[in-house]
Backbone atoms as SQL, in Angstrom:
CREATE TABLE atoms (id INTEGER PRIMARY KEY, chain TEXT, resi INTEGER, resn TEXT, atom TEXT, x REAL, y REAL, z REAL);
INSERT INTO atoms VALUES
  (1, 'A', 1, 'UNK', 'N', 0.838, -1.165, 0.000),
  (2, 'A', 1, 'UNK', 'CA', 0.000, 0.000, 0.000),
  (3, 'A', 1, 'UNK', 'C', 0.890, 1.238, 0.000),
  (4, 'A', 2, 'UNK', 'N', 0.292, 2.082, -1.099),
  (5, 'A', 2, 'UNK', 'CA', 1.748, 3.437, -0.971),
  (6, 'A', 2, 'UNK', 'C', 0.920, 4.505, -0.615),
  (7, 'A', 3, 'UNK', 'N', 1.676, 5.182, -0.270),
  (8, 'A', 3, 'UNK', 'CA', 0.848, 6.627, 0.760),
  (9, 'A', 3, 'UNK', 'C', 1.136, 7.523, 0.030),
  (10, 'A', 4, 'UNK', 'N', 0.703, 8.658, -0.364),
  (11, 'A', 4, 'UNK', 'CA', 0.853, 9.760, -1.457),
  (12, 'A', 4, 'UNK', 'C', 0.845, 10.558, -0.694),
  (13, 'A', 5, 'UNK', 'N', 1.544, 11.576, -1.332),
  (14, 'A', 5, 'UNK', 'CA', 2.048, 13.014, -0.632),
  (15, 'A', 5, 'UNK', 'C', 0.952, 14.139, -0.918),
  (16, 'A', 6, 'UNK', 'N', 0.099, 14.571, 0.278),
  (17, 'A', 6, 'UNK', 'CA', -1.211, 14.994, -0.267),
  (18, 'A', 6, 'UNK', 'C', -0.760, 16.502, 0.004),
  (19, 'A', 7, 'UNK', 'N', -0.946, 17.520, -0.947),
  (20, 'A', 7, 'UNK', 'CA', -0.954, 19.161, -0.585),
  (21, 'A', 7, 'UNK', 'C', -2.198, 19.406, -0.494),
  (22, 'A', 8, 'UNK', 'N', -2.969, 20.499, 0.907),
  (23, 'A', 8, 'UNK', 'CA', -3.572, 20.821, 0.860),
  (24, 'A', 8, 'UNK', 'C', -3.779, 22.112, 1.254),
  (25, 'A', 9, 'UNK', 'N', -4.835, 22.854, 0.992),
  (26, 'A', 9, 'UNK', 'CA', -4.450, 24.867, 1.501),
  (27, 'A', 9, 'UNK', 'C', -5.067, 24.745, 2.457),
  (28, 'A', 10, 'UNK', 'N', -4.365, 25.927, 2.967),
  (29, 'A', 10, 'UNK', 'CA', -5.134, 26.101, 5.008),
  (30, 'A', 10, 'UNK', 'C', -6.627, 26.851, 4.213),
  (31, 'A', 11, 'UNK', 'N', -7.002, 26.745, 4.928),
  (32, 'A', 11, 'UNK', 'CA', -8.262, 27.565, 5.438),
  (33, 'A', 11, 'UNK', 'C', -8.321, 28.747, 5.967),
  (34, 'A', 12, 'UNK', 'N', -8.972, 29.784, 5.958),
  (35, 'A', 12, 'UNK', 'CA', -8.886, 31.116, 6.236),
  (36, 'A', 12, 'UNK', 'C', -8.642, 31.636, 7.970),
  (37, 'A', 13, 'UNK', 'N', -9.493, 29.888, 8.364),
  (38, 'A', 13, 'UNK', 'CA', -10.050, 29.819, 10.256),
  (39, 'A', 13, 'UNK', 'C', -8.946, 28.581, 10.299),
  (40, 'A', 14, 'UNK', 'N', -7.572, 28.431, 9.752),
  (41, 'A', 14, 'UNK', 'CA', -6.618, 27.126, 10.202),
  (42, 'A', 14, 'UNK', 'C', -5.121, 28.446, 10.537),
  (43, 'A', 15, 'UNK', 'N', -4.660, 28.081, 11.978),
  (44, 'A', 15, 'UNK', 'CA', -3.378, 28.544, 11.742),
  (45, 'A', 15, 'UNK', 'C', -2.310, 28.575, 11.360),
  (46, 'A', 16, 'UNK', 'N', -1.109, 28.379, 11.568),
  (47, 'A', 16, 'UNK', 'CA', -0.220, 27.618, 11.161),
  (48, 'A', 16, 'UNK', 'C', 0.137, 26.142, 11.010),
  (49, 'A', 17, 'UNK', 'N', -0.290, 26.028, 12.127),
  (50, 'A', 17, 'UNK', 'CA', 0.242, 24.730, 12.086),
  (51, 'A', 17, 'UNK', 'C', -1.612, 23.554, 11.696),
  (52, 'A', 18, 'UNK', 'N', -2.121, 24.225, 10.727),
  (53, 'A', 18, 'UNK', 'CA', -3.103, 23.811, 10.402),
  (54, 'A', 18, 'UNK', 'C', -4.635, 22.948, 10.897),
  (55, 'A', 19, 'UNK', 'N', -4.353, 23.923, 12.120),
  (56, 'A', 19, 'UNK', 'CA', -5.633, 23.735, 13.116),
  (57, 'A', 19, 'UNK', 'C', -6.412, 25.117, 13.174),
  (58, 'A', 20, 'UNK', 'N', -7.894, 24.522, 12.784),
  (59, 'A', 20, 'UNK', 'CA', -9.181, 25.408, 12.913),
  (60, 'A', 20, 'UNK', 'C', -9.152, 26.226, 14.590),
  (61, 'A', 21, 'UNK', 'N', -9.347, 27.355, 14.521),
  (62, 'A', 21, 'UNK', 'CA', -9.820, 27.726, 15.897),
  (63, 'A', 21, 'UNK', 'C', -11.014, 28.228, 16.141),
  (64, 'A', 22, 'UNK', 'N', -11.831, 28.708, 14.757),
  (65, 'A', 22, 'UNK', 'CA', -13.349, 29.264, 14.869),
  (66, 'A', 22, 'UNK', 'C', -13.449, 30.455, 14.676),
  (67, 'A', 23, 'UNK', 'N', -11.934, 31.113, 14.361),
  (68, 'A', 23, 'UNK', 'CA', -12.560, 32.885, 14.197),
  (69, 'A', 23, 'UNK', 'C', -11.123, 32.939, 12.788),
  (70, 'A', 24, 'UNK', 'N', -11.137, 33.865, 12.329),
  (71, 'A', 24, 'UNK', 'CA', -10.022, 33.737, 11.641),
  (72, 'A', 24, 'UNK', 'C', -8.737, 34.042, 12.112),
  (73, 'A', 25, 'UNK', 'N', -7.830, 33.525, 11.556),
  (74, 'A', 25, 'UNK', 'CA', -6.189, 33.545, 12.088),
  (75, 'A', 25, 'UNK', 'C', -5.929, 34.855, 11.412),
  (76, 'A', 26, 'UNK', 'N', -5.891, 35.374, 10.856),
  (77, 'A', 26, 'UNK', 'CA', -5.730, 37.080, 10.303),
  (78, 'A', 26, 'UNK', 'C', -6.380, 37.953, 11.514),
  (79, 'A', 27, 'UNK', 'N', -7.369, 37.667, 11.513),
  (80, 'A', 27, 'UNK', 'CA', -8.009, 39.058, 12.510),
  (81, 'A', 27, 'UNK', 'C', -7.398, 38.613, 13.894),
  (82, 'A', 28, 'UNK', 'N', -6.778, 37.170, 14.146),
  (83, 'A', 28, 'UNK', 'CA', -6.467, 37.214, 15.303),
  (84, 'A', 28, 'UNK', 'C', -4.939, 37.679, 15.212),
  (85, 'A', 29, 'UNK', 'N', -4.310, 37.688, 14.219),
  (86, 'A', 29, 'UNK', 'CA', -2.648, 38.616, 14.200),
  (87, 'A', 29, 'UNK', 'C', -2.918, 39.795, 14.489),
  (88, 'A', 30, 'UNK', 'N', -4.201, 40.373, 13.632),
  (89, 'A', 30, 'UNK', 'CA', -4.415, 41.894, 13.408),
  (90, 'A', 30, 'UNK', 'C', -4.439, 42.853, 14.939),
  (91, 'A', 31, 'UNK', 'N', -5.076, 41.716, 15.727),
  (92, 'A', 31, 'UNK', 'CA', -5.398, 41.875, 17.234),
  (93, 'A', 31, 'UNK', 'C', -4.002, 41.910, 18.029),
  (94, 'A', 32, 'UNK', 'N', -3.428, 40.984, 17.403),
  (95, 'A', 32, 'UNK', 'CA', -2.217, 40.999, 18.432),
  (96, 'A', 32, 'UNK', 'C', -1.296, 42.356, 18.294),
  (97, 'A', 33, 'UNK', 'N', -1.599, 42.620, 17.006),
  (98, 'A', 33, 'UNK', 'CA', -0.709, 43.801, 16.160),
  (99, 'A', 33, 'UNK', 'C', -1.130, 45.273, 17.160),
  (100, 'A', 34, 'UNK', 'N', -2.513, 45.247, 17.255),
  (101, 'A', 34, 'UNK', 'CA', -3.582, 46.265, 17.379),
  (102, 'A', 34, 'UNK', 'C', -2.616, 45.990, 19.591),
  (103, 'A', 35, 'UNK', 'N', -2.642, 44.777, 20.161),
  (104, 'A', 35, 'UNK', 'CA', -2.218, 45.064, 21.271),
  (105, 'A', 35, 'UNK', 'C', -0.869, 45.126, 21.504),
  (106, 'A', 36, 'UNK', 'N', 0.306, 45.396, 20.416),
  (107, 'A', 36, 'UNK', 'CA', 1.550, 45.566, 20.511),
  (108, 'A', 36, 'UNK', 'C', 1.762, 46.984, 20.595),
  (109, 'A', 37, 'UNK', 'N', 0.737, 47.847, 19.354),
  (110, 'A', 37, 'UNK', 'CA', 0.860, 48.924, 19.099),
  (111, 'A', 37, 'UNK', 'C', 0.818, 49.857, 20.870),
  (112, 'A', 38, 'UNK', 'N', -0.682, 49.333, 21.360),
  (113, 'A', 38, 'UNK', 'CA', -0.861, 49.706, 22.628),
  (114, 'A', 38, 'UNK', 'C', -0.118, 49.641, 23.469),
  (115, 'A', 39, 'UNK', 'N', 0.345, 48.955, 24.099),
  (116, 'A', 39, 'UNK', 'CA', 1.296, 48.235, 24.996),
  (117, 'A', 39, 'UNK', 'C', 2.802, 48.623, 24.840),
  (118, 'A', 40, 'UNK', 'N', 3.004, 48.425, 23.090),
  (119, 'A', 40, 'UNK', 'CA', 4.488, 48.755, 23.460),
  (120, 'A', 40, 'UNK', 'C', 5.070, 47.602, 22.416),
  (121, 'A', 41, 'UNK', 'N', 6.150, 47.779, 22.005),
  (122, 'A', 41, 'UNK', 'CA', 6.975, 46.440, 20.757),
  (123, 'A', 41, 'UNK', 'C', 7.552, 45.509, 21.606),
  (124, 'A', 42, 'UNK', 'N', 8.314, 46.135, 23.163),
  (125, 'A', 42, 'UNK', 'CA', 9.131, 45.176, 24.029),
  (126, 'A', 42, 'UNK', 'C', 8.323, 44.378, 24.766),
  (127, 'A', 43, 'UNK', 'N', 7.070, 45.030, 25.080),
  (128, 'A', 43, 'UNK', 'CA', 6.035, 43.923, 26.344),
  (129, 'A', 43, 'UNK', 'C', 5.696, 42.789, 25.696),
  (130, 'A', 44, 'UNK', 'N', 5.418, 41.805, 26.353),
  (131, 'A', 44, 'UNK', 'CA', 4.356, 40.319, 25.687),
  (132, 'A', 44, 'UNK', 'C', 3.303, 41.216, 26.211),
  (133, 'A', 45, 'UNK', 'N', 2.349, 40.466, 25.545),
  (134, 'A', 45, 'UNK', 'CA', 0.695, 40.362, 26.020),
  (135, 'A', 45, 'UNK', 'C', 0.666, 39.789, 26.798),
  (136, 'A', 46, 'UNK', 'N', -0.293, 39.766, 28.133),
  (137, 'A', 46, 'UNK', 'CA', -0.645, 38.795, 29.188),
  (138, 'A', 46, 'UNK', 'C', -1.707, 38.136, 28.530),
  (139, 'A', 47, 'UNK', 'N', -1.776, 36.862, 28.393),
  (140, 'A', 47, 'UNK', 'CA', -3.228, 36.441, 28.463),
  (141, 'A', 47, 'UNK', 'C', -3.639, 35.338, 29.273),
  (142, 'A', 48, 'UNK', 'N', -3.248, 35.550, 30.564),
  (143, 'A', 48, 'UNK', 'CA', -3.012, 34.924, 31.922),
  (144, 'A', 48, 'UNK', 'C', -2.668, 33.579, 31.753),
  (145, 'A', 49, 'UNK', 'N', -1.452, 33.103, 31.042),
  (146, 'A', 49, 'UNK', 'CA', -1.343, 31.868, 31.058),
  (147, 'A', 49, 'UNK', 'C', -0.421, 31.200, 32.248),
  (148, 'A', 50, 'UNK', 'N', -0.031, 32.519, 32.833),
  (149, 'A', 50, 'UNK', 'CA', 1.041, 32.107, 34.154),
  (150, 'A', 50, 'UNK', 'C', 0.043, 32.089, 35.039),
  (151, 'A', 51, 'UNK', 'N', -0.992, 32.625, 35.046),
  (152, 'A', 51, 'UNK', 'CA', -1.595, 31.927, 36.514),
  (153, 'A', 51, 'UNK', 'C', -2.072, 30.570, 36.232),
  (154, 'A', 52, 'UNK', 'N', -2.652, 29.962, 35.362),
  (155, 'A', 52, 'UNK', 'CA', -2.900, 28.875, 35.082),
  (156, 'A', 52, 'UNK', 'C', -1.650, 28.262, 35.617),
  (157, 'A', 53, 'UNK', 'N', -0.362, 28.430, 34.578),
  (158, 'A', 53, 'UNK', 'CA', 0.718, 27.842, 35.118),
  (159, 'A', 53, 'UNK', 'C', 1.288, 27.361, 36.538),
  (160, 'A', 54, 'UNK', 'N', 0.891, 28.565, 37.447),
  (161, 'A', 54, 'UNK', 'CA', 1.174, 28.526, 38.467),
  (162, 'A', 54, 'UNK', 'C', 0.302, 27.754, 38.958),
  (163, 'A', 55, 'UNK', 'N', -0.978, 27.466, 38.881),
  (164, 'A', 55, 'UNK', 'CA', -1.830, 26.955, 39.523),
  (165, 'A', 55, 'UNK', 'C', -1.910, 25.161, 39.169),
  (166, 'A', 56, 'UNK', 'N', -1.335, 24.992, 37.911),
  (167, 'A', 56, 'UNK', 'CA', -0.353, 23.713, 38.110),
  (168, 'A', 56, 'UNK', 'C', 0.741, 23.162, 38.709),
  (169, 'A', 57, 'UNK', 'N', 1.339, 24.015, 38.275),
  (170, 'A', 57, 'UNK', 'CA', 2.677, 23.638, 38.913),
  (171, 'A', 57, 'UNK', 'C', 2.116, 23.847, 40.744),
  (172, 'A', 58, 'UNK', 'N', 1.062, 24.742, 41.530),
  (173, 'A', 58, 'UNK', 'CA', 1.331, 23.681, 42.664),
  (174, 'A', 58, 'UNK', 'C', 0.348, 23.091, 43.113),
  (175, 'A', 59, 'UNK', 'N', -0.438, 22.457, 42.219),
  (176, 'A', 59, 'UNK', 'CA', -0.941, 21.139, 42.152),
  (177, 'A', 59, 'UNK', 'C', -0.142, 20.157, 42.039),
  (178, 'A', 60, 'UNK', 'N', 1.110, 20.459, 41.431),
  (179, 'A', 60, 'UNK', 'CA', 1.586, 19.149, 40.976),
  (180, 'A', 60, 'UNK', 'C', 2.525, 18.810, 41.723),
  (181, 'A', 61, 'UNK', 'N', 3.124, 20.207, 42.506),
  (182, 'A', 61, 'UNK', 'CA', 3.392, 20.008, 44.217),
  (183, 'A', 61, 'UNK', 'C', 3.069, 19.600, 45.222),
  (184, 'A', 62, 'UNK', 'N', 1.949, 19.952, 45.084),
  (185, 'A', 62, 'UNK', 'CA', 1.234, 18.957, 45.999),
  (186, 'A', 62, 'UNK', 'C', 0.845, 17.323, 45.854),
  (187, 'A', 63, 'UNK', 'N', 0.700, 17.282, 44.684),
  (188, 'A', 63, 'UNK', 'CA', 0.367, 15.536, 44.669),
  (189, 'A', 63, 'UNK', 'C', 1.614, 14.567, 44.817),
  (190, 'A', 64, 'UNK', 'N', 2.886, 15.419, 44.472),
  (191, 'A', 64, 'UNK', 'CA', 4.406, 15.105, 44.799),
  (192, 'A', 64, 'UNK', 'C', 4.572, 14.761, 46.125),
  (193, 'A', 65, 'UNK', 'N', 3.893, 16.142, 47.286),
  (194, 'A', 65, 'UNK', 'CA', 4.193, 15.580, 48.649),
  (195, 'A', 65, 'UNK', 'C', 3.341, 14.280, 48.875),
  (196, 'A', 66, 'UNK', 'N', 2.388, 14.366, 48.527),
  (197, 'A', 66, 'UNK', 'CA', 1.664, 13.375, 48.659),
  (198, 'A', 66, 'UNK', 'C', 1.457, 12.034, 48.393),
  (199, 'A', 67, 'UNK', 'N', 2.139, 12.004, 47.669),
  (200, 'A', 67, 'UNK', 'CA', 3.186, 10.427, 46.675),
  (201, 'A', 67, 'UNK', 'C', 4.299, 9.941, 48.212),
  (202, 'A', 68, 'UNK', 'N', 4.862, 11.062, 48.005),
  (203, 'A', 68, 'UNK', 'CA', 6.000, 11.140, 48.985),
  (204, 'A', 68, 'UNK', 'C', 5.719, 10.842, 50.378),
  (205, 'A', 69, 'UNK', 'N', 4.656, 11.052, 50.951),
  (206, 'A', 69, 'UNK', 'CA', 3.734, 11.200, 52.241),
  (207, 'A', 69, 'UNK', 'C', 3.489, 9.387, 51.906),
  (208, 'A', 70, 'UNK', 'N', 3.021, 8.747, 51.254),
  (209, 'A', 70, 'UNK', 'CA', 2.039, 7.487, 51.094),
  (210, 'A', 70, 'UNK', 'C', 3.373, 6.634, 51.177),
  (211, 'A', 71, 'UNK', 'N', 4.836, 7.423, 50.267),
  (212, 'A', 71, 'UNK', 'CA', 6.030, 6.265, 50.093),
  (213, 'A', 71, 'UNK', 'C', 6.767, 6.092, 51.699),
  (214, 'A', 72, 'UNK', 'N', 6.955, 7.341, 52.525),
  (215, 'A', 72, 'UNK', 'CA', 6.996, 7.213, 53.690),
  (216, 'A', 72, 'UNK', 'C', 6.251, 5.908, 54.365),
  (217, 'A', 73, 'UNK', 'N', 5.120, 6.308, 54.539),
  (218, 'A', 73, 'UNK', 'CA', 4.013, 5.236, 55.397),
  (219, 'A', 73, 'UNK', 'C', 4.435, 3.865, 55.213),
  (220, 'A', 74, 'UNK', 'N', 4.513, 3.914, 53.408),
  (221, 'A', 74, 'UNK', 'CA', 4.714, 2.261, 53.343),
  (222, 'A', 74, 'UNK', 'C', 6.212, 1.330, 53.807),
  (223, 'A', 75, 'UNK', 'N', 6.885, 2.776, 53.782),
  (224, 'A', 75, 'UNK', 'CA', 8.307, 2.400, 54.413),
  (225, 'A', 75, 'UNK', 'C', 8.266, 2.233, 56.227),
  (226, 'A', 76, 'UNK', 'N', 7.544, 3.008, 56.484),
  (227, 'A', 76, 'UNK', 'CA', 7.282, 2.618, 57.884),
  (228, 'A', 76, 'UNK', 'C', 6.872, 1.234, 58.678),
  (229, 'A', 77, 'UNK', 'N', 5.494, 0.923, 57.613),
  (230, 'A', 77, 'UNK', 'CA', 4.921, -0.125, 58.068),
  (231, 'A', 77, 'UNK', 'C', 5.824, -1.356, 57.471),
  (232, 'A', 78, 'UNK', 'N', 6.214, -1.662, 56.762),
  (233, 'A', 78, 'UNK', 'CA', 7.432, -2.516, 55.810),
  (234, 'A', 78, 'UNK', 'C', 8.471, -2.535, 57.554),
  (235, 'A', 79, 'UNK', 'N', 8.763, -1.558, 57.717),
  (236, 'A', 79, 'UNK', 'CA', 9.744, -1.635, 59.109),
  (237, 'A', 79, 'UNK', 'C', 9.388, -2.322, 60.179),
  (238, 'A', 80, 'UNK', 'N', 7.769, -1.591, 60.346),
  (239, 'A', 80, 'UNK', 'CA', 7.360, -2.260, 61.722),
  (240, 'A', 80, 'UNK', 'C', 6.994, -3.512, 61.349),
  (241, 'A', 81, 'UNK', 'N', 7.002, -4.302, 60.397),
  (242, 'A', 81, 'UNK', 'CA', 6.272, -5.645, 59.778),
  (243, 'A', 81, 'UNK', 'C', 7.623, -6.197, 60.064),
  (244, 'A', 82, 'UNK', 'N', 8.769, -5.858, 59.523),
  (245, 'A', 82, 'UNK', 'CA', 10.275, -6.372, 59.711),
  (246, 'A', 82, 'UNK', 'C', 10.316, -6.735, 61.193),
  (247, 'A', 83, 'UNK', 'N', 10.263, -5.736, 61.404),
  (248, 'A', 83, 'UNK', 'CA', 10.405, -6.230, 62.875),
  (249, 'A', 83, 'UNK', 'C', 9.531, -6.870, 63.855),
  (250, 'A', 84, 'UNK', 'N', 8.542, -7.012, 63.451),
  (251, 'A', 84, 'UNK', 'CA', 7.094, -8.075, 64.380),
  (252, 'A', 84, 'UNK', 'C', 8.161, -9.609, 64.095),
  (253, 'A', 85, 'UNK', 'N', 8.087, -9.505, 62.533),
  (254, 'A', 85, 'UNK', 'CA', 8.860, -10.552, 62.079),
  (255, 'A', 85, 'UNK', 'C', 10.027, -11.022, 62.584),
  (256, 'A', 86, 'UNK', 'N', 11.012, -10.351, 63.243),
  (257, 'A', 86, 'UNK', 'CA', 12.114, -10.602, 63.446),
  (258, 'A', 86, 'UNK', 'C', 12.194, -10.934, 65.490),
  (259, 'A', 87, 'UNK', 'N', 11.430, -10.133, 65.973),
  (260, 'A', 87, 'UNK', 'CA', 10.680, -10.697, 67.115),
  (261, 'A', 87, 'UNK', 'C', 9.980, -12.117, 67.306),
  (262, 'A', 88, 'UNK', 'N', 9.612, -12.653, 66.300),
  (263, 'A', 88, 'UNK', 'CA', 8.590, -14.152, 66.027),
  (264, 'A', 88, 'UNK', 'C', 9.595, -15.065, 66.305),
  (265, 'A', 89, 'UNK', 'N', 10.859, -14.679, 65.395),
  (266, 'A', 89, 'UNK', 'CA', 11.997, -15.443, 64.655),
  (267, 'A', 89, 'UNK', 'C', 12.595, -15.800, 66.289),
  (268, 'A', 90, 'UNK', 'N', 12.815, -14.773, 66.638),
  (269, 'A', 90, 'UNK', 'CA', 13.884, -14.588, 67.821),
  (270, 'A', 90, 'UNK', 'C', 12.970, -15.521, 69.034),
  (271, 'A', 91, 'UNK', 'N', 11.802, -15.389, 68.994),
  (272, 'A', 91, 'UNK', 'CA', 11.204, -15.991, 69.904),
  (273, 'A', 91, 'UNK', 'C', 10.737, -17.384, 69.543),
  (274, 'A', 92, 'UNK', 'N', 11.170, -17.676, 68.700),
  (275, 'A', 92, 'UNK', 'CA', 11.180, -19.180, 68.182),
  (276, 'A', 92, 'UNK', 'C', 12.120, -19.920, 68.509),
  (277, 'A', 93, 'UNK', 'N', 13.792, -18.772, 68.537),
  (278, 'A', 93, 'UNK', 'CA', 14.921, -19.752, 68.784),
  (279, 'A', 93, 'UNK', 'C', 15.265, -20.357, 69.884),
  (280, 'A', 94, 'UNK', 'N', 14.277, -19.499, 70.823),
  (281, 'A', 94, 'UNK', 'CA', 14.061, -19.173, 72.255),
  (282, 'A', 94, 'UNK', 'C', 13.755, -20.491, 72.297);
């Protein structure tokens, strides 16, 4: 089975990398253009993606301690099990 090399044209609503977003990719440059002018050539735009960010990253802190919290425990009880065990042993040789 041979696969052919298909060309096809974006669409007016596809961006670059040839995904639809629902409004057009022109008026959405034009916008960005329209908030550079405002703002300034050196600023980014905010379009709050660092709080999102942030609000992952410490989620993902937290489920870390919490991994970490559960790997503790099981190391604990693994210990105290060792040692019930090693008490049995000892009181066997007895």
């Amino acid at each position: 089975m041979e696969f052919k090399e298909v060309d096809f044209e974006m669409s007016i609503f596809d961006d670059e990398e040839g995904i639809g977003r629902g409004e057009r990719c022109y008026d959405v440059e034009e916008k960005w253009k329209e908030e550079k002018e405002v703002r300034g050539w050196d600023e980014e735009v905010d379009w709050g993606d660092e709080e999102e960010e942030e609000k992952i990253k410490n989620y993902e802190e937290k489920i870390k301690k919490e991994e970490e919290k559960i790997k503790k425990e099981k190391k604990e009880k693994k210990k105290i099990k060792r040692k019930k065990w090693l008490r049995k042993r000892r009181m066997k040789r007895r």
